[in-house]
KOLMIVO-839673 format. One record per residue (C-alpha): x, y, z; residue number from 0; residue in three letters. Coordinates in steps of 0.25 Angstrom, whole numbers, always signed. Layout:
% residues N
+-------+-------+-------+-----+------+
|  east | north |    up |  nr | rest |
+-------+-------+-------+-----+------+
|     X |     Y |     Z | NUM |  ALA |
...
+-------+-------+-------+-----+------+
END
This chain:
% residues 76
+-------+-------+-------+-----+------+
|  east | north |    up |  nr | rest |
+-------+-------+-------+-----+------+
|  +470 |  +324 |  +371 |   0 |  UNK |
|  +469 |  +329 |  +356 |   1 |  UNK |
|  +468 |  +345 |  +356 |   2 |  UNK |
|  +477 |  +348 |  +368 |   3 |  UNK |
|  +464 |  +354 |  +376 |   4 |  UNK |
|  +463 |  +345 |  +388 |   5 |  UNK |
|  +475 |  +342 |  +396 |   6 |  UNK |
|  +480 |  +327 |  +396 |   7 |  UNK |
|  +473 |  +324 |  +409 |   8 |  UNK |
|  +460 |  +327 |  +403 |   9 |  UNK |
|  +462 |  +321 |  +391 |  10 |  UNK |
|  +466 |  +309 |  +399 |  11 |  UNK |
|  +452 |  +309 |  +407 |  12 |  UNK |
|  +444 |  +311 |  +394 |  13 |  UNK |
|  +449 |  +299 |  +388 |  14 |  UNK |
|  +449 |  +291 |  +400 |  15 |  UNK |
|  +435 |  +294 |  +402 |  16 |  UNK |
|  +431 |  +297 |  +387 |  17 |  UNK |
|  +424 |  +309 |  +390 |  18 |  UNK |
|  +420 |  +316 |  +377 |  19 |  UNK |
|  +419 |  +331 |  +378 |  20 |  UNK |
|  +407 |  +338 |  +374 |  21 |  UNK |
|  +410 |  +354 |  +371 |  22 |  UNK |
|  +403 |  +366 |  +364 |  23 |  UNK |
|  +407 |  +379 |  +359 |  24 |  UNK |
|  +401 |  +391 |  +365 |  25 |  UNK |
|  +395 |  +404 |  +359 |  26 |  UNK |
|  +408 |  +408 |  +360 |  27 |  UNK |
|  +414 |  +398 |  +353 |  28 |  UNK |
|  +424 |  +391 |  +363 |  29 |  UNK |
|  +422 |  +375 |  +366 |  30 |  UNK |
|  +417 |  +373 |  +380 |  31 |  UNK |
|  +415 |  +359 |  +386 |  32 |  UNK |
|  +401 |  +354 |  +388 |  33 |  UNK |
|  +400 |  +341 |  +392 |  34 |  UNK |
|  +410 |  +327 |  +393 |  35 |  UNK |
|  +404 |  +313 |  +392 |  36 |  UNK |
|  +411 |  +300 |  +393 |  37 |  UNK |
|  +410 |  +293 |  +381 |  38 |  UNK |
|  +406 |  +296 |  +366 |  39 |  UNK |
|  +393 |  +287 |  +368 |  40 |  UNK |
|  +390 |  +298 |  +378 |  41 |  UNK |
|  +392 |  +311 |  +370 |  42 |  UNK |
|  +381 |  +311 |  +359 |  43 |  UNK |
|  +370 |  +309 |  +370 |  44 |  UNK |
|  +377 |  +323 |  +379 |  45 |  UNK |
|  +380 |  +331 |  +368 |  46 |  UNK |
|  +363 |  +329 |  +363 |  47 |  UNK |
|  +358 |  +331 |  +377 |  48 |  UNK |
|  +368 |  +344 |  +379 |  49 |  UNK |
|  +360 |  +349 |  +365 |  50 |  UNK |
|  +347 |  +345 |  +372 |  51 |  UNK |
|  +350 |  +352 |  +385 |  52 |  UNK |
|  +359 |  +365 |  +377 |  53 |  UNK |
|  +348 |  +368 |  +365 |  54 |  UNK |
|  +335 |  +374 |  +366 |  55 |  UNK |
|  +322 |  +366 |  +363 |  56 |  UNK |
|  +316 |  +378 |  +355 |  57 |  UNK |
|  +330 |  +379 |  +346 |  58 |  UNK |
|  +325 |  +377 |  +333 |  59 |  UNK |
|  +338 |  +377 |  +327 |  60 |  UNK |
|  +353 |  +374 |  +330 |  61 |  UNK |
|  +367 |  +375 |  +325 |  62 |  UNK |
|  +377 |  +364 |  +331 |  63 |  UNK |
|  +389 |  +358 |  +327 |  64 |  UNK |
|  +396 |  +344 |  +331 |  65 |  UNK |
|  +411 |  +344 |  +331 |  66 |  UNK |
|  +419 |  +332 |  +332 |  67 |  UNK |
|  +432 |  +326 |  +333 |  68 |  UNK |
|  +437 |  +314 |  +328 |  69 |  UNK |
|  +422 |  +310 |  +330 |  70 |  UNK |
|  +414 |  +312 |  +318 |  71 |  UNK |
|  +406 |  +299 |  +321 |  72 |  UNK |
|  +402 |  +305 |  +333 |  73 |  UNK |
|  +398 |  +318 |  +328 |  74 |  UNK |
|  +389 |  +315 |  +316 |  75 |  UNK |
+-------+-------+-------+-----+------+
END
């Protein structure tokens, strides 16, 4: 528990399991949950097949942004 957001019990069960959140911002700009996975190996594959299954075929072009915490090797 780091930013005071999940209670202790939660925080407790996510690094029990090492579940990895996955979240977004919506077009109103608040941070809403996506999707959990157990274990970093896990995240890169959900996060590209949540882009495959959210963004159009036809888009042409597209604006995104990866943010990380304390994981820059993960993000790059």
């Amino acid at each position: 528990k780091r930013s005071g957001r999940l209670g202790k019990a939660h925080a407790f069960v996510g690094n029990l399991f090492d579940l990895k959140p996955i979240l977004s911002v919506d077009r109103e700009g608040h941070v809403v949950p996506v999707d959990r996975v157990r274990h970093r190996e896990a995240l890169i594959p959900r996060v590209l097949d949540l882009f495959a299954e959210r963004i159009p075929v036809e888009r042409t072009r597209l604006r995104m942004g990866v943010v990380h915490v304390l994981c820059r090797d993960v993000a790059d």
